[in-house]
N, C-alpha and C positions, 0 to 999 in steps of 0.2 A: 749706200748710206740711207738711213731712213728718215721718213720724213717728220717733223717737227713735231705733227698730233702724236705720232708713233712714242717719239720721245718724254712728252708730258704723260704719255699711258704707260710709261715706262717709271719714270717719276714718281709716281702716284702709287706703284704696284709696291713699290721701294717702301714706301710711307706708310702702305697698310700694312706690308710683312712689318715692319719693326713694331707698330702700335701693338698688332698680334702676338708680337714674342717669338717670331720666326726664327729658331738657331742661325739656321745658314745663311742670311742674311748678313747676323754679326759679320762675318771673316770680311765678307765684300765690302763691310764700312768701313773695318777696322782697315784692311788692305789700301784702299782708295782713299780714303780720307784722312790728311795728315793731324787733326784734333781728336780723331779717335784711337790714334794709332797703338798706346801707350794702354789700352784698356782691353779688361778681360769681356767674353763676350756677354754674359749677364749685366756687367755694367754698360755696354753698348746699348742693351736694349733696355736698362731703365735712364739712360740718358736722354736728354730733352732731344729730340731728332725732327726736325723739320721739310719743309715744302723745298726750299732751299739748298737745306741739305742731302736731299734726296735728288734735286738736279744736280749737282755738283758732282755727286756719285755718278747718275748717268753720262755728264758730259769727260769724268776723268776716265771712263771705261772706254769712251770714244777717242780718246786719247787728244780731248780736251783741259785746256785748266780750269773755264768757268763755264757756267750755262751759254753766258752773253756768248763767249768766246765758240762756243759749239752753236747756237742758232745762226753767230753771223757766216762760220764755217757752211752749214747745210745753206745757207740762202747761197755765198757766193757757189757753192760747186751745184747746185741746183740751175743756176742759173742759164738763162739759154746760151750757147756758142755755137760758132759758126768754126772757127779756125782749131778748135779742139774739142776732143773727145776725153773723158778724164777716164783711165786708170785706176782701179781698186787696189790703195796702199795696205803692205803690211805695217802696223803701228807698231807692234812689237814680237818679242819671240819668249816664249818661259817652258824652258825644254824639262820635262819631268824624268828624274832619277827614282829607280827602286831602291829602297831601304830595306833591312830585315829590324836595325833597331834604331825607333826613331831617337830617343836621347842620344844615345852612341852618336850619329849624324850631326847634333843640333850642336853635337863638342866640337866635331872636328869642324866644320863648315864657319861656325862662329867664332869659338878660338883659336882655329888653327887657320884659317884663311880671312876671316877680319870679315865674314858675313854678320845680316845682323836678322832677327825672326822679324819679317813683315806678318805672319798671321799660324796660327792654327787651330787645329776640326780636330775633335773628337775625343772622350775622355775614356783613356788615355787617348793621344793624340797621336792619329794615323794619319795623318794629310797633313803639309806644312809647306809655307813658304818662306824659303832665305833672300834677300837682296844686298849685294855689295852696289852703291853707286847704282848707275843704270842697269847692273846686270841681275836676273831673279831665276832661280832653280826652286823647280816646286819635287818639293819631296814627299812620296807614298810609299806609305810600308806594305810590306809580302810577307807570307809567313814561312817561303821557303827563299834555297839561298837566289842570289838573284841571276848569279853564273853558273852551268853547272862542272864540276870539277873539271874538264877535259876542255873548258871555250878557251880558256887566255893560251891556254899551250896552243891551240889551232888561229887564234885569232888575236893576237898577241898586241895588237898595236889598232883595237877597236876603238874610237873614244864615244863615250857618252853623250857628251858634247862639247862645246867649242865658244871660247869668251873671247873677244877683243879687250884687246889693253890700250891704255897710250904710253907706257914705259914696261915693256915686258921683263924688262933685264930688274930694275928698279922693285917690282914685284916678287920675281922670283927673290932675290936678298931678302927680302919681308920673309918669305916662306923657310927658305933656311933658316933666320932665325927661330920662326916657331915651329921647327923640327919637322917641316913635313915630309910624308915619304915623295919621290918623285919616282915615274915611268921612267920619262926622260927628262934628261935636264936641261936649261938652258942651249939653244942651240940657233945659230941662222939655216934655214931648209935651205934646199936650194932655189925656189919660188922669191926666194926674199925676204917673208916673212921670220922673224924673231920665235921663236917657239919654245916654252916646256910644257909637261905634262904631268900632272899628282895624282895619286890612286886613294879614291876615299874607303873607307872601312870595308866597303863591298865590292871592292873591285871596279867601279866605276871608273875610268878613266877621266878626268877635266881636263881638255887644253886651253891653255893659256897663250893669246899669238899677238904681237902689238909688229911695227915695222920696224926695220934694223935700220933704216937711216943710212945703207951701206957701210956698214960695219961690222966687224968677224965679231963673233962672240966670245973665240976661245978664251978670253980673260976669265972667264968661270968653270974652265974645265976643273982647275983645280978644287973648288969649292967639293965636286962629287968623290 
């Protein structure tokens, strides 16, 4: 964790890029800060942007809410102990998927899975982030395909990655309604876990796994 001077040098560096008209700055305001969020990056960087709100940006990236909130954080784990030794937490995970066409993506991901665009880079726009709820997949485009013809026949049951839900069954319904295609459908593994899996425009696998509560799934075989 770094220490407090580290942070206000952090703060500060925040405040000069925006005064300066840093592009890439925008995303990380817009991202991280929920009053920016609605705004294109040119209006980011002629809106009023303060000392304030440049700690605010520091301490949400530390996977704080407020500055107060991330100083009293470093004072207590700062602090001496006898009886423990503290542990470097993962705060979060934002697993990056290739795209070959970002619009194509920004359809399926938003209309067809109820994600919403937390930010993006580039005009046109090669780099993007989608969040549903707590979960965020950051999307970059490639200019070739992202699979090459021969992986899904060898590697058929790869996934991209892996979401937790807390109604897996409840979600999938959502997804049939908006037509989506599925690897696999609804199903209990046998680990326990509740399971499907959707295939996005490029072959990406997404699964989707909440707990079964011990309960068979088969009520939805029918649905496939």
């Amino acid at each position: 964790m770094p220490n407090i001077e580290n942070l206000r040098k952090q703060a500060k560096r925040y405040l000069k890029w925006h005064r300066e008209g840093y592009y890439p700055v925008a995303a990380q305001i817009r991202s991280m800060l929920p009053h920016f969020r609605d705004l294109t990056d040119s209006e980011i960087l002629q809106a009023g942007f303060k000392l304030n709100d440049a700690q605010e940006l520091v301490a949400r990236k530390h996977g704080f809410e407020t500055w107060f909130a991330l100083i009293k954080g470093i004072e207590t784990m700062t602090a001496p102990s006898i009886n423990t030794v503290r542990k470097p937490m993962i705060i979060a995970a934002e697993p990056q998927l290739f795209v070959t066409d970002m619009e194509v993506s920004r359809r399926f991901y938003c209309e067809k899975l109820g994600f919403d665009i937390a930010f993006t880079y580039g005009e046109p726009p090669f780099y993007a982030q989608v969040f549903r709820d707590g979960g965020r997949l950051n999307l970059r485009k490639v200019q070739a395909p992202v699979f090459d013809s021969g992986f899904r026949a060898r590697e058929r049951d790869v996934l991209s990655t892996m979401i937790t839900v807390d109604d897996a069954k409840a979600l999938f319904l959502e997804f049939v309604k908006a037509g989506v295609i599925f690897h696999q459908s609804l199903r209990t593994e046998p680990w326990g876990a509740r399971v499907f899996i959707v295939v996005d425009p490029d072959g990406n696998l997404i699964g989707f796994a909440g707990s079964a509560n011990g309960q068979a799934t088969d009520e939805v075989a029918a649905i496939d």
